[in-house]
Backbone as CSV, one residue per row, in Angstrom:
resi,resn,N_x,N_y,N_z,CA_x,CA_y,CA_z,C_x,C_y,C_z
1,UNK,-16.014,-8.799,-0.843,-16.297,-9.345,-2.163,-16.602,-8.219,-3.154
2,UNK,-17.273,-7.090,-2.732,-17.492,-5.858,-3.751,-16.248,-5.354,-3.954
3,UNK,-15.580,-5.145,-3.161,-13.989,-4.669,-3.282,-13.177,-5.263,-4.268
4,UNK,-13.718,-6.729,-4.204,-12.538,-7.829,-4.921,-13.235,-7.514,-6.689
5,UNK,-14.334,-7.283,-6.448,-15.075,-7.303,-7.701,-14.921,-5.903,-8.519
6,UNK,-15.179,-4.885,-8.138,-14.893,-3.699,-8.758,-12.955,-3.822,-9.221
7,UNK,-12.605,-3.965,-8.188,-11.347,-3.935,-8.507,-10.551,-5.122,-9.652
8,UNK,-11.250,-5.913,-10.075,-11.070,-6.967,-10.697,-11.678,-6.620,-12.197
9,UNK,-12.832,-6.506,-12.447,-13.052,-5.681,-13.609,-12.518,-4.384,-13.860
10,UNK,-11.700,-3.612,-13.194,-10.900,-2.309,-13.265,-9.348,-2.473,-14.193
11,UNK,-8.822,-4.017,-13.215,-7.956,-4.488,-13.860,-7.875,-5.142,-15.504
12,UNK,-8.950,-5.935,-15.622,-9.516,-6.046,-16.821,-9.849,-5.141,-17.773
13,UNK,-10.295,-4.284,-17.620,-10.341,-3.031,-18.248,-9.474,-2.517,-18.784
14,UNK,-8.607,-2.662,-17.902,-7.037,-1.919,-18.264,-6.152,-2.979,-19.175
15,UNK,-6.240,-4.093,-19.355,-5.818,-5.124,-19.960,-6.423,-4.967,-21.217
16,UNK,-8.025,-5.056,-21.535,-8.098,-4.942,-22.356,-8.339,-3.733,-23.423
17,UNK,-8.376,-2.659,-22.662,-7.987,-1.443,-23.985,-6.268,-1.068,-24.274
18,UNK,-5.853,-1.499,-23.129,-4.100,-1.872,-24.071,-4.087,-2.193,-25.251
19,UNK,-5.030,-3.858,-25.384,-4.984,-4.539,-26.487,-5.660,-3.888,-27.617
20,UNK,-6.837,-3.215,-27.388,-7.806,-2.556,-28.554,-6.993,-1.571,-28.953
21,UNK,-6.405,-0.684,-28.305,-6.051,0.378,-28.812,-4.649,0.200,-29.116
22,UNK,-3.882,-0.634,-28.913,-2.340,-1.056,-29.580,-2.462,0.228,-30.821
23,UNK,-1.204,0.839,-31.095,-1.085,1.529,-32.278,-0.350,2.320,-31.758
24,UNK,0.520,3.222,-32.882,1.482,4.120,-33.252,1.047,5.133,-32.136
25,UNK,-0.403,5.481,-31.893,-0.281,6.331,-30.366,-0.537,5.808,-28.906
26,UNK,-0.217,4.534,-28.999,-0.253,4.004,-27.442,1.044,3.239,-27.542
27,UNK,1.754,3.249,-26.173,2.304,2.238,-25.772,2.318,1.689,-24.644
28,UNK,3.189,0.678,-23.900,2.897,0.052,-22.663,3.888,-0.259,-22.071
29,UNK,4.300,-0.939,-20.607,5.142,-1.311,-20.287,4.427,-2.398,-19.145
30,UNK,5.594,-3.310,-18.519,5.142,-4.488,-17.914,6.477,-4.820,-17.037
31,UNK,6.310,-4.894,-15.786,7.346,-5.141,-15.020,7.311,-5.541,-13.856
32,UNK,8.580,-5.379,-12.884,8.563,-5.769,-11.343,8.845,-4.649,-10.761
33,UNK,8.163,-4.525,-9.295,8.847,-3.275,-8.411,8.863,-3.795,-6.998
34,UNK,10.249,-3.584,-5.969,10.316,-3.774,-5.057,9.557,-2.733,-4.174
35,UNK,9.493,-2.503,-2.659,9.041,-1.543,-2.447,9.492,-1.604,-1.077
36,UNK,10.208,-0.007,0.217,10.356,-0.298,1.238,9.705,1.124,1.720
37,UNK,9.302,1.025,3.244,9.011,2.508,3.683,8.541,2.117,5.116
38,UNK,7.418,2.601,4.986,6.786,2.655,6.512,5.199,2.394,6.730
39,UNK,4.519,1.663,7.444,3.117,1.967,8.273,3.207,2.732,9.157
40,UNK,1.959,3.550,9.194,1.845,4.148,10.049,0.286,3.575,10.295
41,UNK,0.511,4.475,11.768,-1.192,3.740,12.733,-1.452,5.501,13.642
42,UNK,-2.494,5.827,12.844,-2.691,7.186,13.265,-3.779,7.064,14.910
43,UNK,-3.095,7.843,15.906,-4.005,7.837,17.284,-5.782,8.076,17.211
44,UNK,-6.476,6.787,17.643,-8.223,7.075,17.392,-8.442,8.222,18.307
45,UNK,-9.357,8.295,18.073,-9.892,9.555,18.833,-11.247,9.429,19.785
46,UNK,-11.530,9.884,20.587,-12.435,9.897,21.357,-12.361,8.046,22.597
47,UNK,-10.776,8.260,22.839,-10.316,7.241,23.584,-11.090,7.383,25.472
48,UNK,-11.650,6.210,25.128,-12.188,5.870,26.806,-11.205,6.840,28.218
49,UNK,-11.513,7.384,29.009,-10.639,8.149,30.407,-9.890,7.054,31.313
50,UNK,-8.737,6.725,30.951,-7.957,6.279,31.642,-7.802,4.630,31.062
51,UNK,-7.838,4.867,29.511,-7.372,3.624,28.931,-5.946,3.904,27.966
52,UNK,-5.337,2.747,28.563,-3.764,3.267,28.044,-3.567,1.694,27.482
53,UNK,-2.270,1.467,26.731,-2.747,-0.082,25.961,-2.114,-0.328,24.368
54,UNK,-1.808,-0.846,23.957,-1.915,-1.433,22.562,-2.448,-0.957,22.121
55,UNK,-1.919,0.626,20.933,-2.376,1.338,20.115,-3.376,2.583,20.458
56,UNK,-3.949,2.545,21.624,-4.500,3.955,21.720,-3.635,5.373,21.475
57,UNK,-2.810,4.983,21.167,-2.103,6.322,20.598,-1.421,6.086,19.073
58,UNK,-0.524,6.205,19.312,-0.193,6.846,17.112,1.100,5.699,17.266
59,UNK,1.287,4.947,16.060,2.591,3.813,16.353,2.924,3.942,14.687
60,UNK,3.885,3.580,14.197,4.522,3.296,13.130,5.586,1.924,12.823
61,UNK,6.006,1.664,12.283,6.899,0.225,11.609,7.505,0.263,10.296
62,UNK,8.531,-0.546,10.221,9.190,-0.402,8.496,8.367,-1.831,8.197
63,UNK,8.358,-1.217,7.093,7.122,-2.340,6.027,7.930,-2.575,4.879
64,UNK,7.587,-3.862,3.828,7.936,-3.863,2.650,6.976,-4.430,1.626
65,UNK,7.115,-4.799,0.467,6.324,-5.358,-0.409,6.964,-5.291,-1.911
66,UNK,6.310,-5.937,-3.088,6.677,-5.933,-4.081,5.269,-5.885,-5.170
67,UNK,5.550,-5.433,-6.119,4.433,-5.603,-7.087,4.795,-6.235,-8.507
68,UNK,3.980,-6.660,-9.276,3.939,-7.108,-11.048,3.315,-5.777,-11.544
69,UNK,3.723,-4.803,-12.301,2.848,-4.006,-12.519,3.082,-3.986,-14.829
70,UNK,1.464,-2.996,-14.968,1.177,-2.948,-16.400,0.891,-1.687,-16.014
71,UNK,1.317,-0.996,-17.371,0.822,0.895,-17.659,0.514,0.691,-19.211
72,UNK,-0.269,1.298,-19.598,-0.792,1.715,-21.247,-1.424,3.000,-20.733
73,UNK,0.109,3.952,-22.134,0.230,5.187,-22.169,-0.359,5.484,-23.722
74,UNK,-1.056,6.603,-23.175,-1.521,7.389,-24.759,-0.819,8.759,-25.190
75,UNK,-0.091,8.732,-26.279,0.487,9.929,-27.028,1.489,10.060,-25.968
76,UNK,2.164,9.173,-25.085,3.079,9.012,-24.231,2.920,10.645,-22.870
77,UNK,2.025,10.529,-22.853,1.317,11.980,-21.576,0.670,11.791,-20.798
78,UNK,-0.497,10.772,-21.291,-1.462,10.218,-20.110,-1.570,8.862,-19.949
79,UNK,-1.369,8.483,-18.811,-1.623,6.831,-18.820,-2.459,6.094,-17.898
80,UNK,-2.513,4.762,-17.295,-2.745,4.044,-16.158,-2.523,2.937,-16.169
81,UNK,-2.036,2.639,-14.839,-1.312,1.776,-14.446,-1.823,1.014,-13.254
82,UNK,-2.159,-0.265,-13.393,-2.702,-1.063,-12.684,-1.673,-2.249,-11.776
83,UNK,-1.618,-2.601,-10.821,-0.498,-3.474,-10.206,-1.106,-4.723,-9.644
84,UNK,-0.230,-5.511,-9.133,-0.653,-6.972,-8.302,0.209,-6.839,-7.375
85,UNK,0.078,-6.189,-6.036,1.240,-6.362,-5.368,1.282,-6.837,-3.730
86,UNK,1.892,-6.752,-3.030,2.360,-7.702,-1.911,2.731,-6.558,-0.710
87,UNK,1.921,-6.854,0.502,2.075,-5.674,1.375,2.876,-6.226,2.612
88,UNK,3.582,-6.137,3.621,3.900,-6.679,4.820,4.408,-5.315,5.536
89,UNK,3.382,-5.043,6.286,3.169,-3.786,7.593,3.160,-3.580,9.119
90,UNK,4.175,-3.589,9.396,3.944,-3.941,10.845,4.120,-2.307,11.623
91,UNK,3.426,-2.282,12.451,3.510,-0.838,13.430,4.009,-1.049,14.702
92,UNK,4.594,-0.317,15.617,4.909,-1.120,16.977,4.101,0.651,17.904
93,UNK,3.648,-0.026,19.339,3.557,1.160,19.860,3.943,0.416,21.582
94,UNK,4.727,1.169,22.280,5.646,1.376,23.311,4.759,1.611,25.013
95,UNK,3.814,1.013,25.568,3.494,1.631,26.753,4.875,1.439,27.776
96,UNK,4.758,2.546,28.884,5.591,2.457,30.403,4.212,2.075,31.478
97,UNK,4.294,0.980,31.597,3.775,0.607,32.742,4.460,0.484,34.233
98,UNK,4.305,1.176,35.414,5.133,0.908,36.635,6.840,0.319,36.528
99,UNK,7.137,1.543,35.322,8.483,1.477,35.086,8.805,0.297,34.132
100,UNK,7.768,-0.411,33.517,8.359,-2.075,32.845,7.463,-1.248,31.271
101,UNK,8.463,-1.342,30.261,8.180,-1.191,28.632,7.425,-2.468,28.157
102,UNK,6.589,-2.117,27.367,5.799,-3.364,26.932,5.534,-2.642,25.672
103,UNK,6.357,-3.344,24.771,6.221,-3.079,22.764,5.021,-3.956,22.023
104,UNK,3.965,-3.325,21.497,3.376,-3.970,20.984,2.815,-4.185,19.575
105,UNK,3.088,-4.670,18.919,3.205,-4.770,17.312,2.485,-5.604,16.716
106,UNK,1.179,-4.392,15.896,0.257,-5.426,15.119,1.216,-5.131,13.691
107,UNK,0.983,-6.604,13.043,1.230,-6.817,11.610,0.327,-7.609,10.584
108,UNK,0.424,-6.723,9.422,-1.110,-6.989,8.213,-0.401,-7.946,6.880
109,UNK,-0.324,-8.384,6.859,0.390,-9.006,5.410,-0.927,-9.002,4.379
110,UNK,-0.982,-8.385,3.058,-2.321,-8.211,2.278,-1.668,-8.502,1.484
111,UNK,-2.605,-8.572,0.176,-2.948,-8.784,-1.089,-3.623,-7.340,-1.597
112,UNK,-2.832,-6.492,-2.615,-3.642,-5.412,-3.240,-3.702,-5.054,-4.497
113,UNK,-4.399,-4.099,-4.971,-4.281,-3.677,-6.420,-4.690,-2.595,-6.557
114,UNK,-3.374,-1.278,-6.293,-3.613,0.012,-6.781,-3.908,0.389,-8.291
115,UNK,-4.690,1.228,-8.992,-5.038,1.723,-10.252,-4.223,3.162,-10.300
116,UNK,-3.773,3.420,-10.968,-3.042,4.790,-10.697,-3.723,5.908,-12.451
117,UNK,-4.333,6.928,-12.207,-4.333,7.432,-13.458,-2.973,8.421,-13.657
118,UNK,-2.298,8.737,-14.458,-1.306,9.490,-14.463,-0.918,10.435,-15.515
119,UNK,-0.228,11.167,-15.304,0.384,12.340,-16.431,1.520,12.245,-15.858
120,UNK,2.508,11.786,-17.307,3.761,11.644,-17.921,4.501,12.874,-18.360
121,UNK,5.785,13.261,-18.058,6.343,14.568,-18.434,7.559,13.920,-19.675
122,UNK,7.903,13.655,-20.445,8.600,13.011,-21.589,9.913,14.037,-20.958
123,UNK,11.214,13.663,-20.532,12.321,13.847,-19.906,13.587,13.014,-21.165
124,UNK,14.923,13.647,-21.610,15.445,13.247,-22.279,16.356,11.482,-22.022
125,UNK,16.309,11.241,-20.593,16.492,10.161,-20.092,15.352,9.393,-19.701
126,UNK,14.383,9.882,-20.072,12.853,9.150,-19.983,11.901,9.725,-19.537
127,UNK,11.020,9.354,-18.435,9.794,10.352,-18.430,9.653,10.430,-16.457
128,UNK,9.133,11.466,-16.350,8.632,12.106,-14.684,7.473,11.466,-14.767
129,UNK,6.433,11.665,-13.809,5.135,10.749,-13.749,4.630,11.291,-12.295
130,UNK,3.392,11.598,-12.827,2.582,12.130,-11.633,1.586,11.626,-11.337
131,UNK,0.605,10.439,-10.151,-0.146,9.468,-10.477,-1.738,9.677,-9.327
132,UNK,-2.710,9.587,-9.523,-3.505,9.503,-8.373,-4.272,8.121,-8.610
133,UNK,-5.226,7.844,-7.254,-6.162,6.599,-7.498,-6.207,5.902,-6.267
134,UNK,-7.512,4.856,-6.738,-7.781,3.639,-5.609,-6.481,2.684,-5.245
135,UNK,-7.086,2.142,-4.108,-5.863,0.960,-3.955,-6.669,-0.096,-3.170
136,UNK,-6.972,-1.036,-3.742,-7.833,-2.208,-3.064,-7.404,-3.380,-2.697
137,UNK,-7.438,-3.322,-1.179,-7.234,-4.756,-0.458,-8.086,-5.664,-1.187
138,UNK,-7.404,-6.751,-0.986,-7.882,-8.153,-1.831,-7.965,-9.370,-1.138
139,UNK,-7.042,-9.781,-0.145,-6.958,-10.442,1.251,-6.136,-9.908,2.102
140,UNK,-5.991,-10.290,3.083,-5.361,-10.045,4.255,-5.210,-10.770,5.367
141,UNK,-4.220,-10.763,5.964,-3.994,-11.741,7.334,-3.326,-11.087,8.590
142,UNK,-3.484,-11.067,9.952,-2.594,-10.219,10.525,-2.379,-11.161,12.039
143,UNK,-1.398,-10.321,12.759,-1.150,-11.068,14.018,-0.493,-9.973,15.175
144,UNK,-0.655,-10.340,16.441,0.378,-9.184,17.358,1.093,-9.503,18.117
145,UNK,2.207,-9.000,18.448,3.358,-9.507,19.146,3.467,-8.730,20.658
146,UNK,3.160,-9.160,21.502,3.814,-8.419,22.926,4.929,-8.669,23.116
147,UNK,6.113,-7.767,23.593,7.660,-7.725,23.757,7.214,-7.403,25.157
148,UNK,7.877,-7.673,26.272,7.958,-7.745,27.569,9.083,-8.007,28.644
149,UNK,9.328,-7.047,29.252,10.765,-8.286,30.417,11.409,-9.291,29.535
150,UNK,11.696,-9.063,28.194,12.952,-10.402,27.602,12.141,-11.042,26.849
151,UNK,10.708,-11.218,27.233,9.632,-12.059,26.889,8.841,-11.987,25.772
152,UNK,8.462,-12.656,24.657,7.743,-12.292,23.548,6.679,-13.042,23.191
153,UNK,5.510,-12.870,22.910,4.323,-13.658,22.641,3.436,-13.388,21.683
154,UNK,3.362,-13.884,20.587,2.693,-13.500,19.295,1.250,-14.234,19.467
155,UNK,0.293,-13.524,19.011,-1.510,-13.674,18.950,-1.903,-13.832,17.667
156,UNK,-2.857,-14.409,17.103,-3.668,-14.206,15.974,-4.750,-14.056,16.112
157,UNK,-5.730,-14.620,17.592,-6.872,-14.367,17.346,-7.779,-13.228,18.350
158,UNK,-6.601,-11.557,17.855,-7.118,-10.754,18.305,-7.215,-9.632,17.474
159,UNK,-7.269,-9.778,16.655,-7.394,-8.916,15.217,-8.384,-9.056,14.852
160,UNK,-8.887,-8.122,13.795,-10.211,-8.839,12.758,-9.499,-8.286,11.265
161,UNK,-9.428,-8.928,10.376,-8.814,-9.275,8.909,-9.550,-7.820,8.130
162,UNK,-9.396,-6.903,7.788,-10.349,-6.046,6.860,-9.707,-5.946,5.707
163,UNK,-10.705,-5.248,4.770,-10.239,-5.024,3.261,-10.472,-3.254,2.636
164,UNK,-9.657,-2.695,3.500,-9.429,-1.112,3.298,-9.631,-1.082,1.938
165,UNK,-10.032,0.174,1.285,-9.535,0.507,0.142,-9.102,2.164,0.753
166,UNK,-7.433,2.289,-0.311,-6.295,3.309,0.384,-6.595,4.302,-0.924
167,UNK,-6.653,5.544,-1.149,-6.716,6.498,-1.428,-4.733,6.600,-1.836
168,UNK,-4.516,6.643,-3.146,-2.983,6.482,-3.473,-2.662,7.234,-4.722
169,UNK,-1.567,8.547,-3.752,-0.736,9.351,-4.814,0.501,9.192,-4.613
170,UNK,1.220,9.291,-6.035,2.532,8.992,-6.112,3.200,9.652,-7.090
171,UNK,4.354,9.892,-7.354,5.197,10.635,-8.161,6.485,9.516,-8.473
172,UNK,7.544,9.553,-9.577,8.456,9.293,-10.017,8.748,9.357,-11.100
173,UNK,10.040,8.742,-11.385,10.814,8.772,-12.672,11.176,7.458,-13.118
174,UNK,10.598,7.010,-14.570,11.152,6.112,-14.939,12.478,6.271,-16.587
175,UNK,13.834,5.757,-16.022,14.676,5.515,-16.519,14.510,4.863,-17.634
176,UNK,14.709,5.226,-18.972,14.470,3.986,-20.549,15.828,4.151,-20.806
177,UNK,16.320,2.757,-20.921,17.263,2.382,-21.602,17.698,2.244,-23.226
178,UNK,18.187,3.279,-23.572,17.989,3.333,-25.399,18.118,2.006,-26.120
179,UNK,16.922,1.749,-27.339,17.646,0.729,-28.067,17.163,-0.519,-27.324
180,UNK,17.066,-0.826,-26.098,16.465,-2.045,-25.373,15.034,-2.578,-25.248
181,UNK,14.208,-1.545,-24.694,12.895,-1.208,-24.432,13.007,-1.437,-22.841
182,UNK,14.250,-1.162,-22.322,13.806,-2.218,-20.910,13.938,-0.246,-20.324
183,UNK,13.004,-0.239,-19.352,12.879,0.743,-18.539,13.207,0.602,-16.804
184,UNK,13.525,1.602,-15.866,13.912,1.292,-14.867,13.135,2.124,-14.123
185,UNK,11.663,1.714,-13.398,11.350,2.845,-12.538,11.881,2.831,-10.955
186,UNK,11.483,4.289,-10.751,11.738,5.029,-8.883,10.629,6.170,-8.725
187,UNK,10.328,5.375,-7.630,9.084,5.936,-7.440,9.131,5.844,-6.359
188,UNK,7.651,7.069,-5.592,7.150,7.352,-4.314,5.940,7.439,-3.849
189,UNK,5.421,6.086,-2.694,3.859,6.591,-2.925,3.445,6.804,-1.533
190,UNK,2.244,7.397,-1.501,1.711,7.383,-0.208,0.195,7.444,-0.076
191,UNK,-0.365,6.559,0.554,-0.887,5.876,0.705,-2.408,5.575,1.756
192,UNK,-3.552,6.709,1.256,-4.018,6.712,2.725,-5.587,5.868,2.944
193,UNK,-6.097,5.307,3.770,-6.854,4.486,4.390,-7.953,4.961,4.494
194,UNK,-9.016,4.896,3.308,-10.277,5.531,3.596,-11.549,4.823,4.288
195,UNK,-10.919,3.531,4.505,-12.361,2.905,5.154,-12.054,2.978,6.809
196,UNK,-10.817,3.394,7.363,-10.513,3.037,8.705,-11.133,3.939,9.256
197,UNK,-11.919,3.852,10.621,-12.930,4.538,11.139,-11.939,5.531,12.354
198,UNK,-12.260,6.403,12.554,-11.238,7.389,13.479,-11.728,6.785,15.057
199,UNK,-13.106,6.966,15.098,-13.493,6.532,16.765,-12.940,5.440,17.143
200,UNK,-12.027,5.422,18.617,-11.631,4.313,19.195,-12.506,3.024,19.249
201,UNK,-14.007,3.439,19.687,-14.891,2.155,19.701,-15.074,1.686,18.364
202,UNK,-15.055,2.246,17.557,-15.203,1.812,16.111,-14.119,1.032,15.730
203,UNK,-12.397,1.126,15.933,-11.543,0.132,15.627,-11.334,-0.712,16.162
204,UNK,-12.000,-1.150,17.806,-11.686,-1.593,18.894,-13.162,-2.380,19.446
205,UNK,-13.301,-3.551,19.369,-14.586,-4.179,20.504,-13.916,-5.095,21.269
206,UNK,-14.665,-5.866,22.432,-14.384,-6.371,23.732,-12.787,-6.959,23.647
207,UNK,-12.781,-7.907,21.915,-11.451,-8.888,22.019,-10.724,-8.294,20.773
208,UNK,-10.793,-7.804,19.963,-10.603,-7.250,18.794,-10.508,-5.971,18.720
209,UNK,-9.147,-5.864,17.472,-8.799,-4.863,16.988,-8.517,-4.654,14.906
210,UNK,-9.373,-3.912,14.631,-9.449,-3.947,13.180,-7.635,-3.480,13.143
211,UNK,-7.311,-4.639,12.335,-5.968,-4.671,11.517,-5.501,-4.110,10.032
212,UNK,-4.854,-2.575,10.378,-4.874,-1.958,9.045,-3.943,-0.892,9.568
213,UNK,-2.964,-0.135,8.650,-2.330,0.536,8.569,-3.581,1.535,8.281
214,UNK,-3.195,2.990,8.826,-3.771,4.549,8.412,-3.313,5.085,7.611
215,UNK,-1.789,5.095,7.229,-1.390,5.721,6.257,0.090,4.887,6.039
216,UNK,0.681,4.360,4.406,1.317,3.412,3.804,2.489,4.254,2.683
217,UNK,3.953,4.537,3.433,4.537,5.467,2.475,5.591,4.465,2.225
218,UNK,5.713,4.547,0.437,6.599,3.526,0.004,7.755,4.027,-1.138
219,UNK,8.913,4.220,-0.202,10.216,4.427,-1.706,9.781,2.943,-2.700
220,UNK,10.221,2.385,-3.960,10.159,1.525,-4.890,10.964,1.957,-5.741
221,UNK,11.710,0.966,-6.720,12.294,0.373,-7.336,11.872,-0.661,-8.435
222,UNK,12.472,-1.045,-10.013,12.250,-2.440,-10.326,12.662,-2.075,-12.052
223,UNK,12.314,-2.875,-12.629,12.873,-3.101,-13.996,11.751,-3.642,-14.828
224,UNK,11.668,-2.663,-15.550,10.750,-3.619,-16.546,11.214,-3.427,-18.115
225,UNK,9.861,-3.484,-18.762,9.740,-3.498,-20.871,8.716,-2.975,-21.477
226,UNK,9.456,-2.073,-22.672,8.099,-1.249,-23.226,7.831,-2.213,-24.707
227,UNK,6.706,-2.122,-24.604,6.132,-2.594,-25.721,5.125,-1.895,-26.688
């Protein structure tokens, strides 16, 4: 709930000095962005002697998501940019047990809202963009799949739901279309997990496993309008 709350007046914030400061040295833009890349699930550390299993080591997955995003830029150099966007992360990690593979794949589907502060490079086809900032889970849901001998069996109630907030830098270029206002960004972010605890006992108790990507790298895409 503190998460949902800071991050909610952050967004507001950003909404409303768009509006106050409207004028000949601000402008804005408002759009959609797809997004594809990867989770990753970095290996805990200080793993029990002779526990092997579902994630005690390092796993990864292709992930996707999409966002609504708003930027209000000043003197077109510095800006920030606030989003609403849509996460789906899945990691898989591979044990060999007595010769039989057993794939096991937790997946997080969230709700987030990165803040990005940024510096804009003004480019004759539009502008470069260099961005840092929070990124706050908002909900979340997750589940895990065992792959086995042919066999597949999905869980839900062995997870526990958390609300990371990700540490998020990113770079790109957004494309302006002359004469339109409609802009086209491409962008790159990555994405890292500051509340996830490194000690194995810390992500891990008797039935449960905290459900969260370690680190979230995303090519994106989308179209938006300057105003």
């Amino acid at each position: 709930m503190k998460h949902l709350t800071v991050a909610s007046i952050a967004f507001a914030s950003v909404l409303v000095a768009g509006q106050a400061f409207a004028g000949p040295l601000i402008d804005q833009s408002a759009g959609l962005k797809l997004f594809l890349g990867a989770d990753v699930w970095t290996a805990p550390s200080n793993v029990p002697p002779g526990v092997t299993g579902p994630l005690d080591g390092s796993g990864a997955g292709f992930g996707y998501g999409g966002a609504a995003y708003y930027e209000l830029r000043l003197i077109k150099l510095v800006g920030i940019e606030a989003d609403l966007a849509y996460q789906h992360g899945p990691f898989h990690r591979t044990v060999t047990t007595n010769g039989v593979d057993t794939t096991y794949t937790l997946t997080t589907n969230s709700w987030r809202l990165p803040i990005l502060a940024k510096l804009n490079i003004p480019l004759g086809l539009g502008r470069f963009w260099l961005g840092l900032g929070p990124e706050f889970t908002l909900a979340s849901s997750s589940s895990v799949k065992t792959e086995a001998g042919g066999a597949s069996v999905t869980q839900s109630g062995v997870t526990r739901d958390v609300k990371p907030v990700f540490g998020t830098g990113g770079l790109g270029l957004v494309i302006e279309i002359p004469l339109t206002g409609i802009e086209i960004p491409l962008e790159f972010r990555a994405s890292k997990n500051l509340s996830q605890p490194s000690n194995f006992s810390d992500r891990f108790d008797a039935t449960t496993v905290r459900a969260e990507s370690s680190w979230v790298f995303r090519l994106g895409a989308g179209v938006g309008y300057q105003f």
